[in-house]
MIDREN-905330 format. One record per residue (C-alpha): residue in three letters; chain; z, y, x; residue number from 1. Coordinates in steps of 0.05 Angstrom, whole numbers. Each point is the difference from the previous one (the first is absolute). Last residue first. Example, Ala and Ser with C-alpha at 12.3 -4.5 7.8 and 13.67 -1.06 7.14 Angstrom:
+------+--------+--------+--------+--------+------+
! bavo ! lumkol !     pz !     py !     px ! tike !
+------+--------+--------+--------+--------+------+
!  SER !      A !    143 !    -21 !    273 !    2 !
!  ALA !      A !     13 !    -69 !    -27 !    1 !
+------+--------+--------+--------+--------+------+
END
This chain:
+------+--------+--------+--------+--------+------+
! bavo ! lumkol !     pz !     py !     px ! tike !
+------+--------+--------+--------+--------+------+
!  UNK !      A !    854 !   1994 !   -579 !  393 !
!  UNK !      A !     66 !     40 !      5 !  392 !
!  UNK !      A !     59 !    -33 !     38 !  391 !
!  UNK !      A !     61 !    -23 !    -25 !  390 !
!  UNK !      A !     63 !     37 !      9 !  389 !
!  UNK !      A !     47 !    -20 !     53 !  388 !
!  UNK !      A !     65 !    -23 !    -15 !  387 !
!  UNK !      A !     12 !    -63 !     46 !  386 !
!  UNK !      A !    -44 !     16 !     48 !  385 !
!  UNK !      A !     34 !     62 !      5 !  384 !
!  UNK !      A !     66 !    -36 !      0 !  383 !
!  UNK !      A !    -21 !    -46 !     52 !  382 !
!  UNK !      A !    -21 !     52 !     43 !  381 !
!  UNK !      A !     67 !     40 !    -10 !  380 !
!  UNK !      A !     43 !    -66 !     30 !  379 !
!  UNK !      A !    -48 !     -5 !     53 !  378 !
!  UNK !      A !      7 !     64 !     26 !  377 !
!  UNK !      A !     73 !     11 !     -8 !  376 !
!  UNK !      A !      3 !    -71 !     39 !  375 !
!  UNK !      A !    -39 !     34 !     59 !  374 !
!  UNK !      A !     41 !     63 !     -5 !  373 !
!  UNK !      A !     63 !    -43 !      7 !  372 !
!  UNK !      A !    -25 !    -41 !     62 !  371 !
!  UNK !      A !    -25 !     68 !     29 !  370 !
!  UNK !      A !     70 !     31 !     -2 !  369 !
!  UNK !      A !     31 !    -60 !     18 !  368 !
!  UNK !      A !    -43 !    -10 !     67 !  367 !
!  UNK !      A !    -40 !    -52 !     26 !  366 !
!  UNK !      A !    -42 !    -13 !    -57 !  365 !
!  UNK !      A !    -28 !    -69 !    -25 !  364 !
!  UNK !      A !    -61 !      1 !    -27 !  363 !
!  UNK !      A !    -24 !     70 !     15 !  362 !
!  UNK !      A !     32 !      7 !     72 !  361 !
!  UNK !      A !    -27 !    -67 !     11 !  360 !
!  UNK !      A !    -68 !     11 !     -4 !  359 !
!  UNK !      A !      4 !     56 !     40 !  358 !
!  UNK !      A !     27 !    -40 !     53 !  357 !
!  UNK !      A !    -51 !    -40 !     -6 !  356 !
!  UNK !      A !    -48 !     44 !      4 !  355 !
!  UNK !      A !     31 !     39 !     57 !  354 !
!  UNK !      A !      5 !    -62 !     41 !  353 !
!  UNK !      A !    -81 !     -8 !      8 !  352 !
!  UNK !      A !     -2 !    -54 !     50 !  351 !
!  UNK !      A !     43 !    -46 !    -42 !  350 !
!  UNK !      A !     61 !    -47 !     24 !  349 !
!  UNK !      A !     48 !    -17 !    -61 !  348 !
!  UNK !      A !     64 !    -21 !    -11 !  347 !
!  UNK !      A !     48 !    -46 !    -36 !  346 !
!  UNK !      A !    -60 !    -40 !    -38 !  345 !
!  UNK !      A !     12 !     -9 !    -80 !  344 !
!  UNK !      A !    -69 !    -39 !    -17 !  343 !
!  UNK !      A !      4 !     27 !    -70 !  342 !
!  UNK !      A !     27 !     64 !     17 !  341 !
!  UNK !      A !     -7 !     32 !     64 !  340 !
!  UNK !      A !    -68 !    -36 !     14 !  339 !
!  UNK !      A !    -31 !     10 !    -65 !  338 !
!  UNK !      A !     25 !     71 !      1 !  337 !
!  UNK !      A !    -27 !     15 !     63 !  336 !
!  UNK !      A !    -73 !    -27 !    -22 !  335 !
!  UNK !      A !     -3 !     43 !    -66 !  334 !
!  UNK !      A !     19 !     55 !     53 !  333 !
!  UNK !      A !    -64 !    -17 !     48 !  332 !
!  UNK !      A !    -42 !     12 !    -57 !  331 !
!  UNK !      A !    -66 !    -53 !     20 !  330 !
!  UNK !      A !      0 !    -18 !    -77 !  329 !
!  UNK !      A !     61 !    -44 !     26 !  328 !
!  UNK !      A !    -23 !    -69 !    -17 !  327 !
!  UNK !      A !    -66 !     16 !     38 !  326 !
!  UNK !      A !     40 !     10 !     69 !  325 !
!  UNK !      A !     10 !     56 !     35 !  324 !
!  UNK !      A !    -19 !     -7 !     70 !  323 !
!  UNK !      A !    -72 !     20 !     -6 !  322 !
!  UNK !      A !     21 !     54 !    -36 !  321 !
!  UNK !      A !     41 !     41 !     49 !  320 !
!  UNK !      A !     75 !     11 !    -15 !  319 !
!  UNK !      A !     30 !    -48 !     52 !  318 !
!  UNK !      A !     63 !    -60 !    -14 !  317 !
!  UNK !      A !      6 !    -37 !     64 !  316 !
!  UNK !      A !     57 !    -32 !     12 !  315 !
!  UNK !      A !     48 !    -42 !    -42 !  314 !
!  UNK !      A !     72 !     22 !      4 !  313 !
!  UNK !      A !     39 !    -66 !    -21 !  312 !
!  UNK !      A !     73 !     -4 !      6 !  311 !
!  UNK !      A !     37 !    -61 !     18 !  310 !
!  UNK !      A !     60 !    -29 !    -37 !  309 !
!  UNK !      A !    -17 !    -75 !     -7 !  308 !
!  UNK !      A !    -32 !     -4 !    -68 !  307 !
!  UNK !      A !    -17 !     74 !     10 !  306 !
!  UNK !      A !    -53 !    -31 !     50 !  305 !
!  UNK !      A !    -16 !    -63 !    -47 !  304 !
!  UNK !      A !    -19 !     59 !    -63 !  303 !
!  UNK !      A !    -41 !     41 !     50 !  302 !
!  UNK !      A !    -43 !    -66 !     26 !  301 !
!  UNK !      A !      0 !    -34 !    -67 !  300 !
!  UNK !      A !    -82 !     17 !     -2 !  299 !
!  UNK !      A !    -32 !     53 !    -42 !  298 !
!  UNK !      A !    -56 !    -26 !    -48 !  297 !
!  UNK !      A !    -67 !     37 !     23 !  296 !
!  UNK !      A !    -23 !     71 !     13 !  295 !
!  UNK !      A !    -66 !     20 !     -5 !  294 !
!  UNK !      A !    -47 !     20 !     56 !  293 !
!  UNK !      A !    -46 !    -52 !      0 !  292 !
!  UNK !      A !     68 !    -50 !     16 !  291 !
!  UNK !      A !     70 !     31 !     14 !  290 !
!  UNK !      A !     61 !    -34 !      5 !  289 !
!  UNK !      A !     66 !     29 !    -19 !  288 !
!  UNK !      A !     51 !    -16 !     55 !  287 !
!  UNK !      A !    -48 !    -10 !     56 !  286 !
!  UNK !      A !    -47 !     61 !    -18 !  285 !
!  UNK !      A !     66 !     43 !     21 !  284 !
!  UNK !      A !      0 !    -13 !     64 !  283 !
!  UNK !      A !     80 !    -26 !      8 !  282 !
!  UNK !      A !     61 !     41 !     27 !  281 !
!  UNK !      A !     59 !    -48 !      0 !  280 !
!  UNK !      A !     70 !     24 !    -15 !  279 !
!  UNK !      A !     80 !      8 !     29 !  278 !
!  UNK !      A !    -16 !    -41 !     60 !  277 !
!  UNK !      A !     30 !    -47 !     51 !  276 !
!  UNK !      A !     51 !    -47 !    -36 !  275 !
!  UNK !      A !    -62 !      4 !    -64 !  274 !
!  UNK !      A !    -48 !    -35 !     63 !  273 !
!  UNK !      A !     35 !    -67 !    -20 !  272 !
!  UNK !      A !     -1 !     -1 !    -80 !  271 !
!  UNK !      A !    -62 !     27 !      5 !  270 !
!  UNK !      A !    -35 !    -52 !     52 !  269 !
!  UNK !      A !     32 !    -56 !    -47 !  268 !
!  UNK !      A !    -30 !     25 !    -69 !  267 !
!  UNK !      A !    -70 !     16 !     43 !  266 !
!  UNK !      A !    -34 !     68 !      7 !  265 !
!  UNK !      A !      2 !    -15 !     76 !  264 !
!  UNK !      A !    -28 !    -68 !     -2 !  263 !
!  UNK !      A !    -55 !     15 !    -46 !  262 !
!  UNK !      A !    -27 !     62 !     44 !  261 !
!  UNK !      A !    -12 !    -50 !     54 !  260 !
!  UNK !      A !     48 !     -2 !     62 !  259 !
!  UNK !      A !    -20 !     18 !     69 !  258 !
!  UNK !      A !     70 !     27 !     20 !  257 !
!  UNK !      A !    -16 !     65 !     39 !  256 !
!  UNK !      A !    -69 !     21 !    -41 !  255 !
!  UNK !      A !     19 !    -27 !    -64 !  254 !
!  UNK !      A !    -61 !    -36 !    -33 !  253 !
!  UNK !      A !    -48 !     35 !    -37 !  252 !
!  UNK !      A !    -38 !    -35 !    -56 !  251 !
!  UNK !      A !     40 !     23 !    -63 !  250 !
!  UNK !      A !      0 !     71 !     25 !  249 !
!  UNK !      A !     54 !     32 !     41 !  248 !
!  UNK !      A !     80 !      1 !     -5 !  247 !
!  UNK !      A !     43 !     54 !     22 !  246 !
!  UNK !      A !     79 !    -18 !      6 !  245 !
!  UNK !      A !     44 !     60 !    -13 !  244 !
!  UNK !      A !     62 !     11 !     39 !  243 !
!  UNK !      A !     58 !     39 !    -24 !  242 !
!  UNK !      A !     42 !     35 !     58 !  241 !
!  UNK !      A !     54 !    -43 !     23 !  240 !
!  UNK !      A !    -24 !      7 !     74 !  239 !
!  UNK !      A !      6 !    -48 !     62 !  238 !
!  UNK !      A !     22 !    -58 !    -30 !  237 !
!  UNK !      A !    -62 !     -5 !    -41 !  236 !
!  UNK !      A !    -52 !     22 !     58 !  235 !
!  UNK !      A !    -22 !    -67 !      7 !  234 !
!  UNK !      A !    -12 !    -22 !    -58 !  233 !
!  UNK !      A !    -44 !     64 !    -26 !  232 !
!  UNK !      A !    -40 !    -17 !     62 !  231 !
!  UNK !      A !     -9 !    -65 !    -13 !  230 !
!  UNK !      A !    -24 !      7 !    -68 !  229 !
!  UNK !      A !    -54 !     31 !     25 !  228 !
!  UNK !      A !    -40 !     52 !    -62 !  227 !
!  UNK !      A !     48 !     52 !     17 !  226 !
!  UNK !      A !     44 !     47 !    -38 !  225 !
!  UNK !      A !     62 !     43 !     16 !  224 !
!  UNK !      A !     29 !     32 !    -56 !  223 !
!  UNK !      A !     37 !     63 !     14 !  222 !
!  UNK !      A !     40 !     45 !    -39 !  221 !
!  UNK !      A !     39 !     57 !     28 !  220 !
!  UNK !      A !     63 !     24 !    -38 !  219 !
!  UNK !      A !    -11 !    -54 !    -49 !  218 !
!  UNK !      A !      3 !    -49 !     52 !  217 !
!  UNK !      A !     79 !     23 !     33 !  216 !
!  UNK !      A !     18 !     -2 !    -77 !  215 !
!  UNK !      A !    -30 !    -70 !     -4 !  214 !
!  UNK !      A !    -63 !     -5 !    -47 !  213 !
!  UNK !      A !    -21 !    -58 !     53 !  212 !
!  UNK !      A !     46 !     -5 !     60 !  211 !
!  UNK !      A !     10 !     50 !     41 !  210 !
!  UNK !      A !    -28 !     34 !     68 !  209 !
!  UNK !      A !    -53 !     59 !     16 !  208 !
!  UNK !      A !     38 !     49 !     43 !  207 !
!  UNK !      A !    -66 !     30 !     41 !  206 !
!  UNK !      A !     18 !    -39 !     65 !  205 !
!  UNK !      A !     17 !    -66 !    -50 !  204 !
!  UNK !      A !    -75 !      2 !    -18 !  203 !
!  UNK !      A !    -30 !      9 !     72 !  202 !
!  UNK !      A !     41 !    -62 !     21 !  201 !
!  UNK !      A !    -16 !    -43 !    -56 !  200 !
!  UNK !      A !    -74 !      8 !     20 !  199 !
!  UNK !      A !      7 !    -11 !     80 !  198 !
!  UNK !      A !     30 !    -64 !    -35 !  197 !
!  UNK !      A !    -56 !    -24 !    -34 !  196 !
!  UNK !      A !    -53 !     23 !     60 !  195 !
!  UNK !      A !     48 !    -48 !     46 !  194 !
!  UNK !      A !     52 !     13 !     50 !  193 !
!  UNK !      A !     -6 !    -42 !     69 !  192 !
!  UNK !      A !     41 !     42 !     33 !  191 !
!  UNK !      A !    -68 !     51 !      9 !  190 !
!  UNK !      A !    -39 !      7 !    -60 !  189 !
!  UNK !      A !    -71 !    -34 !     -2 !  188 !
!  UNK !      A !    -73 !     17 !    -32 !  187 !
!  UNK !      A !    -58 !    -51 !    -11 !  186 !
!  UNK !      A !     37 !    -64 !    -24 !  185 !
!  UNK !      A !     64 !     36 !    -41 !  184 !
!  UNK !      A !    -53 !     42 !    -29 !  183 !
!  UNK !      A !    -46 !    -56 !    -17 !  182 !
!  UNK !      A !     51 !    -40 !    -40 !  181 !
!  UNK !      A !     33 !     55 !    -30 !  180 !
!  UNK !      A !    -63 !     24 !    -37 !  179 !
!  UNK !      A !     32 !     54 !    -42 !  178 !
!  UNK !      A !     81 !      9 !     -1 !  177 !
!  UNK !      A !    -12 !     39 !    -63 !  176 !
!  UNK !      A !     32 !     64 !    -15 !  175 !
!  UNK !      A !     32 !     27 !    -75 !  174 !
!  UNK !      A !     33 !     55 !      8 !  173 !
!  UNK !      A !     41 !     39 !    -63 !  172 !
!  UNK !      A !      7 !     70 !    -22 !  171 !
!  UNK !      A !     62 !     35 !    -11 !  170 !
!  UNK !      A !    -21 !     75 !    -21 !  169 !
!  UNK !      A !    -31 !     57 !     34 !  168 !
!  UNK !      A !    -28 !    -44 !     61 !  167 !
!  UNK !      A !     37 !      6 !     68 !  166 !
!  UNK !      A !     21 !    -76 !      7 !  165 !
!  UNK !      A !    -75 !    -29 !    -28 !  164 !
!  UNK !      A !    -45 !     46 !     45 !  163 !
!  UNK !      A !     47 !    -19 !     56 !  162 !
!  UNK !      A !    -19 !    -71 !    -10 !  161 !
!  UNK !      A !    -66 !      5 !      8 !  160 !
!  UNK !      A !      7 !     46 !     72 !  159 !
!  UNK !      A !     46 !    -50 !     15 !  158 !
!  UNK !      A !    -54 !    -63 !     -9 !  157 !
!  UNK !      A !    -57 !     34 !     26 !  156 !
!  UNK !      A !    -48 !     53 !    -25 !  155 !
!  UNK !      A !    -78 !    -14 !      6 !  154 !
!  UNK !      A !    -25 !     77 !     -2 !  153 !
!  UNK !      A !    -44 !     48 !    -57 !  152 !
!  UNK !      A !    -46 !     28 !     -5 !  151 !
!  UNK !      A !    -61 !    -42 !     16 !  150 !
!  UNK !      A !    -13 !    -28 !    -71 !  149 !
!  UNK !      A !     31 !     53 !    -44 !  148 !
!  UNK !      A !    -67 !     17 !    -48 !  147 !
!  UNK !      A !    -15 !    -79 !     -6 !  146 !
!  UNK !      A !     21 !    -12 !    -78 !  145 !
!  UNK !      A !     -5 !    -70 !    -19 !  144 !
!  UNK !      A !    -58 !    -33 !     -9 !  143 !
!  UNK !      A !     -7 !    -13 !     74 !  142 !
!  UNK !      A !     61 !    -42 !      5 !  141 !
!  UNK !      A !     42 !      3 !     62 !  140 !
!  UNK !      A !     17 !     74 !     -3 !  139 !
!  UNK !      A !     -3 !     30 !     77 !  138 !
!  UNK !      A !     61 !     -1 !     49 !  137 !
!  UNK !      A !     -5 !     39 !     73 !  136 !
!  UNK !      A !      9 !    -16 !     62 !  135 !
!  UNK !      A !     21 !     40 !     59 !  134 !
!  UNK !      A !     68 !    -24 !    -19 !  133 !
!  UNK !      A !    -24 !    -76 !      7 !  132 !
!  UNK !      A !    -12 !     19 !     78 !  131 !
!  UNK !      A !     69 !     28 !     21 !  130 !
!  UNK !      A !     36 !    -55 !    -34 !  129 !
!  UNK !      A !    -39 !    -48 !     30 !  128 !
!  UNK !      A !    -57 !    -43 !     -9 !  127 !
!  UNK !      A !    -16 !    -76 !     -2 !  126 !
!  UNK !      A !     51 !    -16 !    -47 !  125 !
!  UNK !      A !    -40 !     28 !    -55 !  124 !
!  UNK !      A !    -61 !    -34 !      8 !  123 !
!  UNK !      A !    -67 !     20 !      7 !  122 !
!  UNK !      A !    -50 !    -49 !    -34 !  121 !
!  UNK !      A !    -13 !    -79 !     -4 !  120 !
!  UNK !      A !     32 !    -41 !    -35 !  119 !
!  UNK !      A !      5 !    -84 !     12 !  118 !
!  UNK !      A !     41 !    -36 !    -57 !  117 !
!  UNK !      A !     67 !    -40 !      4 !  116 !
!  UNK !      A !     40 !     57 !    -34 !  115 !
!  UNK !      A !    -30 !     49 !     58 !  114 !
!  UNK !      A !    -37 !    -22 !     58 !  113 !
!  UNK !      A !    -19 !     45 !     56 !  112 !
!  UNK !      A !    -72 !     33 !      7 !  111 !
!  UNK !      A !      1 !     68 !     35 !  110 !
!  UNK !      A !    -11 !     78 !     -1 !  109 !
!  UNK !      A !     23 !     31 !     46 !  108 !
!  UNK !      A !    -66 !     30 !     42 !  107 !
!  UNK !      A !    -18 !     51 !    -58 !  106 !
!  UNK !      A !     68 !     35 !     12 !  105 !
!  UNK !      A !    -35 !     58 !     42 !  104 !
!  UNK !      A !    -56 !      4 !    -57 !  103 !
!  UNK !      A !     52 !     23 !    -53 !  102 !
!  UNK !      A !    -43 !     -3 !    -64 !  101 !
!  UNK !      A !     16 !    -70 !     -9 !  100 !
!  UNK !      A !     77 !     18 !     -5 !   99 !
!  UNK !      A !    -11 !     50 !    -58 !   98 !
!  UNK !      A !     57 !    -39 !    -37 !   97 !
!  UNK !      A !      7 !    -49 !    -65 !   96 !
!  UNK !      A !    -60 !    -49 !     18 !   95 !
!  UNK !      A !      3 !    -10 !     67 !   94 !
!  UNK !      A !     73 !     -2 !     22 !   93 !
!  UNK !      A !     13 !    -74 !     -7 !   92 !
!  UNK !      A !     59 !    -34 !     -1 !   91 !
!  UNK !      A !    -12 !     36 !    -74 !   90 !
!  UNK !      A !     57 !     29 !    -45 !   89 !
!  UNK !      A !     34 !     53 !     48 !   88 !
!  UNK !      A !     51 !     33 !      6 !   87 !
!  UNK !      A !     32 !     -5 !     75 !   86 !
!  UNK !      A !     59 !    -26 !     41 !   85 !
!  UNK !      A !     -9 !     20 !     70 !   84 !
!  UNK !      A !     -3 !    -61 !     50 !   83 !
!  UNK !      A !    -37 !     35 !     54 !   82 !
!  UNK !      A !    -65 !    -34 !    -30 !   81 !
!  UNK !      A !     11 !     14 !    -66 !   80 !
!  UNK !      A !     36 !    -35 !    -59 !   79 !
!  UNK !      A !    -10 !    -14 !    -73 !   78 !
!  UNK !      A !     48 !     13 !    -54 !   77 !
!  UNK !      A !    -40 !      7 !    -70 !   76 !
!  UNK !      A !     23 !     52 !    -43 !   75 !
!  UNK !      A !     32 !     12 !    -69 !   74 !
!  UNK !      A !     28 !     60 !    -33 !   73 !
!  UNK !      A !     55 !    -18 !    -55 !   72 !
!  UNK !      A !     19 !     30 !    -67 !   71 !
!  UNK !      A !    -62 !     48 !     -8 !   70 !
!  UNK !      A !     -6 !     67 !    -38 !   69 !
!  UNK !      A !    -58 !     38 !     11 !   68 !
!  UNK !      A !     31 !     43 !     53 !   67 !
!  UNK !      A !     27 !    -77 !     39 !   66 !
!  UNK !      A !    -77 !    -22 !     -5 !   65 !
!  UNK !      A !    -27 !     64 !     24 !   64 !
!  UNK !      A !     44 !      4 !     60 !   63 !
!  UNK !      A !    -17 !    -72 !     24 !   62 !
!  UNK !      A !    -70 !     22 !      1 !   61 !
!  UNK !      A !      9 !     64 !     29 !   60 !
!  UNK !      A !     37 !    -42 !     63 !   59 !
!  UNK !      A !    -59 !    -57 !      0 !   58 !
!  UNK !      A !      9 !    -72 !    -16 !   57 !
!  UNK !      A !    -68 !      6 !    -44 !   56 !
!  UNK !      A !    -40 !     57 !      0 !   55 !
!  UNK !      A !      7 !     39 !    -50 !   54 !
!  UNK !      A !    -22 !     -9 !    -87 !   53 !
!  UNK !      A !     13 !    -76 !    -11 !   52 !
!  UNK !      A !     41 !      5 !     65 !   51 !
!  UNK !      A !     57 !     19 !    -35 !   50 !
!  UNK !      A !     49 !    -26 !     52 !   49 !
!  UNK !      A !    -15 !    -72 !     30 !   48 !
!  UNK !      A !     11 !    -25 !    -73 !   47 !
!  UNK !      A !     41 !     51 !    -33 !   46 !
!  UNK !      A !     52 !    -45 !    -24 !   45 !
!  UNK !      A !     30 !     16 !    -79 !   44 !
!  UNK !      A !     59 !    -37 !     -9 !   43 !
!  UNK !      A !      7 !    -37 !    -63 !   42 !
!  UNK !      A !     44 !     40 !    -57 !   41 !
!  UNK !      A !     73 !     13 !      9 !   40 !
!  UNK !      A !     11 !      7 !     73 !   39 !
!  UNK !      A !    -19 !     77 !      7 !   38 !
!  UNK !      A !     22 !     21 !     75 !   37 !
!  UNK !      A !     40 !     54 !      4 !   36 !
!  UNK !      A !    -10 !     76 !    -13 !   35 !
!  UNK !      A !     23 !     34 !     66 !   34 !
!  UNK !      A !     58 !     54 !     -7 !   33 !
!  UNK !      A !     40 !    -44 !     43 !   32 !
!  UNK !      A !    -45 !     -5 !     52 !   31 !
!  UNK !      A !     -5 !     70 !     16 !   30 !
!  UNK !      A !    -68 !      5 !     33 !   29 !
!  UNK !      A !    -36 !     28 !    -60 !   28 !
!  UNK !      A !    -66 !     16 !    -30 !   27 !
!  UNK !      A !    -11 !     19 !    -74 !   26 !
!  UNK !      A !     16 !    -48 !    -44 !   25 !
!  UNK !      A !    -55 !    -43 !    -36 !   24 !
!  UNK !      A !    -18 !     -7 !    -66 !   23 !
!  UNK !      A !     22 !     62 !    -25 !   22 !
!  UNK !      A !     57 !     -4 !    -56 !   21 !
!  UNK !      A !    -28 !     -9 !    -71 !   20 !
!  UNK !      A !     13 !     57 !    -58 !   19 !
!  UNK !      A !    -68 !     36 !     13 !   18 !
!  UNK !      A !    -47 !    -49 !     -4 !   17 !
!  UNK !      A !     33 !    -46 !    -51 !   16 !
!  UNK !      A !     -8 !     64 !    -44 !   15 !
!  UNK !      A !    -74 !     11 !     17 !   14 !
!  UNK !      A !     -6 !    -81 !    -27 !   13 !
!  UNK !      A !     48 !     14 !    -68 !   12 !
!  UNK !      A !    -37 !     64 !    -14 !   11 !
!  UNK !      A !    -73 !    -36 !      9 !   10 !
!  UNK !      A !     28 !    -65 !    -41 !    9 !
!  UNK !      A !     22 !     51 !    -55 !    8 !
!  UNK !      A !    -61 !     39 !     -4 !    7 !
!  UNK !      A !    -47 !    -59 !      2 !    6 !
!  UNK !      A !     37 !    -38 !    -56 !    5 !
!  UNK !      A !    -11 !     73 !    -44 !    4 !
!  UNK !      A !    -70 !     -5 !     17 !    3 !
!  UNK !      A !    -15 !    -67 !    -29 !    2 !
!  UNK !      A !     -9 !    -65 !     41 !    1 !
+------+--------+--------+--------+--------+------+
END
């Protein structure tokens, strides 16, 4: 590229600059000054927060995701002893909190089974409130950065879902009624109530109630995930809010209904669990197999999903390069665009939400003024291209 193409694209790129609105408001409580929710692209769901650079399921993690730009923050839904909703991933509190350095809980831990398997550890529901908030969360993976592990609290379900009401612009929750099974066994409601319904309850308190892309919805999305089909049955006359029905590896069987990962991805099981959910949210590596770290023929799973109305927000899309596959020159965006466009998925879970919502915002903007500087940009590369000189030898 000659000079003169240099000039221009460097005017054209410090004018898109200054001529675009900021990306994000500044703070606000009014709700009707509130950007809404984007619904023209695939939603972007920070995957327990973005815990790719914080701790996962943490407050500051949740705020990082919704200031880089996420759709949807997502949690897990476990509960403690006293029956307090909490965030948390693991039944387990070992690996994501300083409980082992807490020598007064050292007597707790235990061996129960969990999806037909013994574990051993401390478990969630084996503390209170009190206790888990003299906890605190540390980053799961050790090649990821560990500067904030013991900073920072577990938070429980309200304190989650307060982050989402009283953020700067409409952002969406995504919580998972986690390990329903062994909640419902170790920890118990009076009236005979239920972890599931405990759940609903907390939801309605905070106004969270419509049908999918329903005004009442768009106000305050929610989908409610879990990887029990039960569970999402049972609490479908208790809440219109959009359900999403997690499935697991090709080997795991359901953990409530004991049925093989076949079953559920079945013709027949779609065209009955479709009454109960608005989309499925499959590992990834099950719709485009993977094999020495190359991707392999995609599978009809997306295509028989849209086949019967059902969305399909894969999970877990990560920046690091051992999870990027060979196909994708390990560039995490070469992998978002295979997704989003040739496999044509409805949403996306990632630990690192700002990337894809960067992504995004260059592919497909979410505002006019950016969509229109984008095309400007195009449209003058081509004719540069198009025109330029040739080059000296």
């Amino acid at each position: 590229m000659n000079s003169s193409s240099c000039a221009i694209i460097t005017f054209l790129l410090l004018f898109i600059g200054c001529s675009s609105r900021p990306l994000y408001p500044l703070p606000s409580h009014d709700e009707k000054t509130k950007i809404p929710l984007q619904t023209f692209r695939p939603f972007n769901v920070a995957h327990r927060g973005s815990n790719g650079e914080l701790p996962e399921e943490t407050a500051p993690s949740y705020l990082r995701a919704i200031e880089e730009g996420t759709d949807f923050i997502e949690t897990d839904i476990l509960v403690s002893k006293d029956g307090v909703l909490m965030c948390h991933h693991d039944v387990i509190l070992d690996d994501t909190t300083d409980v082992l350095d807490h020598i007064q809980f050292a007597d707790r831990k235990r061996t129960y089974e969990v999806e037909g398997a013994n574990m051993t550890g401390l478990f969630i529901f084996d503390f209170t409130l009190e206790e888990l908030k003299t906890l605190r969360a540390k980053q799961r993976f050790s090649f990821r950065d560990q500067q904030y592990n013991g900073k920072f609290p577990i938070i429980t379900f309200e304190e989650y879902i307060q982050i989402a009401i009283n953020a700067p612009r409409v952002v969406g929750i995504y919580p998972e009624i986690k390990n329903p099974v062994l909640m419902n066994q170790h920890v118990k409601w009076p009236k005979g109530k239920r972890f599931e319904d405990v759940f609903v309850e907390i939801l309605k308190k905070y106004g969270y109630k419509g049908s999918y892309m329903s005004k009442e919805w768009l106000k305050q999305p929610c989908f409610i995930q879990s990887f029990a089909p039960s569970s999402l049955v049972h609490i479908h006359n208790k809440t219109d809010l959009p359900k999403i029905f997690l499935i697991d590896d090709v080997d795991v069987r359901t953990q409530d209904t004991n049925q093989t990962y076949q079953e559920i991805t079945s013709d027949r099981y779609f065209n009955y669990i479709k009454e109960f959910v608005v989309g499925i949210g499959p590992w990834k590596d099950t719709i485009v197999p993977v094999k020495d770290n190359y991707i392999e023929t995609p599978t009809d799973l997306v295509d028989r999903a849209h086949a019967y109305n059902l969305q399909v927000h894969p999970y877990t899309f990560r920046n690091e390069n051992k999870y990027l596959h060979f196909n994708f020159s390990e560039d995490p965006y070469i992998e978002y665009d295979y997704w989003i466009n040739i496999i044509g998925v409805d949403g996306l879970f990632t630990d690192f939400t700002g990337s894809l919502h960067r992504y995004q915002e260059w592919t497909c903007p979410s505002s006019s003024d950016n969509r229109d500087a984008t095309k400007l940009l195009q449209k003058i590369s081509s004719m540069i291209v198009k025109y330029e000189l040739p080059r000296r030898t």
